[in-house]
Wavefront OBJ file of the C-alpha trace (Angstrom):
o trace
v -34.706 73.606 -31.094
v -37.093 70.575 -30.494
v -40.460 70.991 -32.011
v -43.505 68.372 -31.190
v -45.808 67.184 -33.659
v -48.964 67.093 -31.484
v -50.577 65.038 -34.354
v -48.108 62.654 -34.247
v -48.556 58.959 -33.706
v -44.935 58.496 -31.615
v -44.994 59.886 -28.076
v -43.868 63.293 -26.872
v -41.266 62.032 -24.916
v -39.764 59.738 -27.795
v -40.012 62.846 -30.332
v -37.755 64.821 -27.909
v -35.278 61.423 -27.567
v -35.584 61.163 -31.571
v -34.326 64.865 -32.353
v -31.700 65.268 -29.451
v -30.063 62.323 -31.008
v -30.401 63.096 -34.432
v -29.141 66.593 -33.549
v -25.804 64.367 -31.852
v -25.286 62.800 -34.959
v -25.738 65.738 -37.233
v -23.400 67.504 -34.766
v -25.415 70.787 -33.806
v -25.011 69.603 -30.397
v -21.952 68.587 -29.452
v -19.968 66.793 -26.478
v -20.530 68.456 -23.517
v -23.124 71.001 -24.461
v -25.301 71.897 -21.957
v -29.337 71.162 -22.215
v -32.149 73.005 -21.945
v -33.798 72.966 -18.423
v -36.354 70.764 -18.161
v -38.300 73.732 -17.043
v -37.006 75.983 -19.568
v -37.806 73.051 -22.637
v -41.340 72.347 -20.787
v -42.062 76.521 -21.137
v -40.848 76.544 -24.888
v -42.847 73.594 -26.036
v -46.042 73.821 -24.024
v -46.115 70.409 -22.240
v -45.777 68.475 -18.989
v -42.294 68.701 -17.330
v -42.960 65.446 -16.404
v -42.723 64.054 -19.887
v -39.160 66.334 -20.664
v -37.751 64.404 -17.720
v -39.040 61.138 -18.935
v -37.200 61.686 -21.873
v -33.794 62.774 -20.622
v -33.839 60.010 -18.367
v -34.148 57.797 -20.732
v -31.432 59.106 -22.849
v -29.060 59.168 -19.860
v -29.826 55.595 -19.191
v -28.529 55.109 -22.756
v -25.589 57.374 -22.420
v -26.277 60.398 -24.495
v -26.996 62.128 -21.489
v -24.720 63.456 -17.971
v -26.964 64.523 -15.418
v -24.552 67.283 -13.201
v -25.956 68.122 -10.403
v -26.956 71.748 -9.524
v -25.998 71.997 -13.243
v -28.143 70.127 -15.481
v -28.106 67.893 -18.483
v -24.788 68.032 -20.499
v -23.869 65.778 -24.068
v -22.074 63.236 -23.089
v -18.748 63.153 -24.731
v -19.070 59.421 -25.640
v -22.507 60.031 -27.340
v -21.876 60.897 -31.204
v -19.642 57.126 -30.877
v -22.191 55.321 -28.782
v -25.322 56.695 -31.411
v -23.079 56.028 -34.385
v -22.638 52.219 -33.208
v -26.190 51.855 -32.607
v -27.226 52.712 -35.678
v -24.757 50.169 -37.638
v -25.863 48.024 -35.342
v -29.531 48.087 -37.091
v -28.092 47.372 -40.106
v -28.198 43.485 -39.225
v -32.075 44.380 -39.042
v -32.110 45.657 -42.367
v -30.609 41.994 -43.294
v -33.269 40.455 -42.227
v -35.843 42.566 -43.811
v -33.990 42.778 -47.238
v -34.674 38.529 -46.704
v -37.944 38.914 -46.370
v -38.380 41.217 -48.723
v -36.526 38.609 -51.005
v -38.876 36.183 -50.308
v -41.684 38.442 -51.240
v -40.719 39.261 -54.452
v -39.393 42.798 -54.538
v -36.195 43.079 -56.873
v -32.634 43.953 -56.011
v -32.939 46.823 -58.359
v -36.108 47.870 -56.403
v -34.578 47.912 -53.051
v -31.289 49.335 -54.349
v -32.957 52.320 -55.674
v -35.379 52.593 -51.929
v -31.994 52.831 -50.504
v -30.766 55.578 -52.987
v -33.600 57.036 -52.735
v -33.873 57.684 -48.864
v -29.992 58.083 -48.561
v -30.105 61.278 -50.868
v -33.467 62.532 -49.270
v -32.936 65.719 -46.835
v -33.299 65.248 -43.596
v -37.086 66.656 -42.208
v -36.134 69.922 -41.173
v -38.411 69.749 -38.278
v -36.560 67.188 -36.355
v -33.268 68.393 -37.199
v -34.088 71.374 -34.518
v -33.477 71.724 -30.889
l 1 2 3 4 5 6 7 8 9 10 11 12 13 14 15 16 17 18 19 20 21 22 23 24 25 26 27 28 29 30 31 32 33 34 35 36 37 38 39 40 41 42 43 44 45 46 47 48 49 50 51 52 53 54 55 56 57 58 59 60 61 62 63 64 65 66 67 68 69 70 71 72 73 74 75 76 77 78 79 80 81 82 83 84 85 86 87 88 89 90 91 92 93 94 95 96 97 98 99 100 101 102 103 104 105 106 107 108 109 110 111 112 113 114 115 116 117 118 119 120 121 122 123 124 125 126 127 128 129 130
């Protein structure tokens, strides 16, 4: 389901944290589905266990993620809400860059068609995978 762009510039472990939560919020994983192993995951994709475990550490630190022991990794039911409010929650970013933008010179009309633009796009089909 997760596939690694070994050319990429972001890190292994923040491609698998980018495309388990994009999978959330597209709902092909849903509360309280089950993980792959970190072994299992580290097999499929042909890297360092180490670097799977990085990764689903970090997203249980940010609640996406219920370690059960003798178990494994589960969905946490509160993740589609908690990744939902995080991502309004960039919008006040996109505030501040629309400001800046302002102040640079790019139209409204310019940055109300970027928007259109990138809200119609498909998603990349790679990182819509697990």
């Amino acid at each position: 389901m997760i596939q690694i762009d070994a050319f990429s510039r972001v890190p292994v472990y923040e491609q698998i944290i980018r495309q388990t939560e994009r999978l959330i919020l597209n709902g092909l994983l849903a509360p309280e589905d089950q993980m792959p192993s970190v072994r299992s995951l580290s097999l499929d994709l042909s890297i360092n266990p180490n670097t799977i475990q990085k990764a689903y550490s970090d997203l249980m630190a940010r609640g996406v993620l219920l370690a059960v022991p003798g178990k494994g990794c589960f969905v946490s039911p509160q993740a589609p809400a908690l990744l939902r409010s995080r991502k309004r929650s960039e919008l006040e970013a996109l505030t501040h860059m629309v400001a800046e933008w302002k102040q640079a010179g790019v139209t409204l009309e310019e940055i109300e068609q970027c928007v259109r633009d990138a809200y119609h796009a498909p998603f990349d089909k790679k990182e819509d995978t697990l």
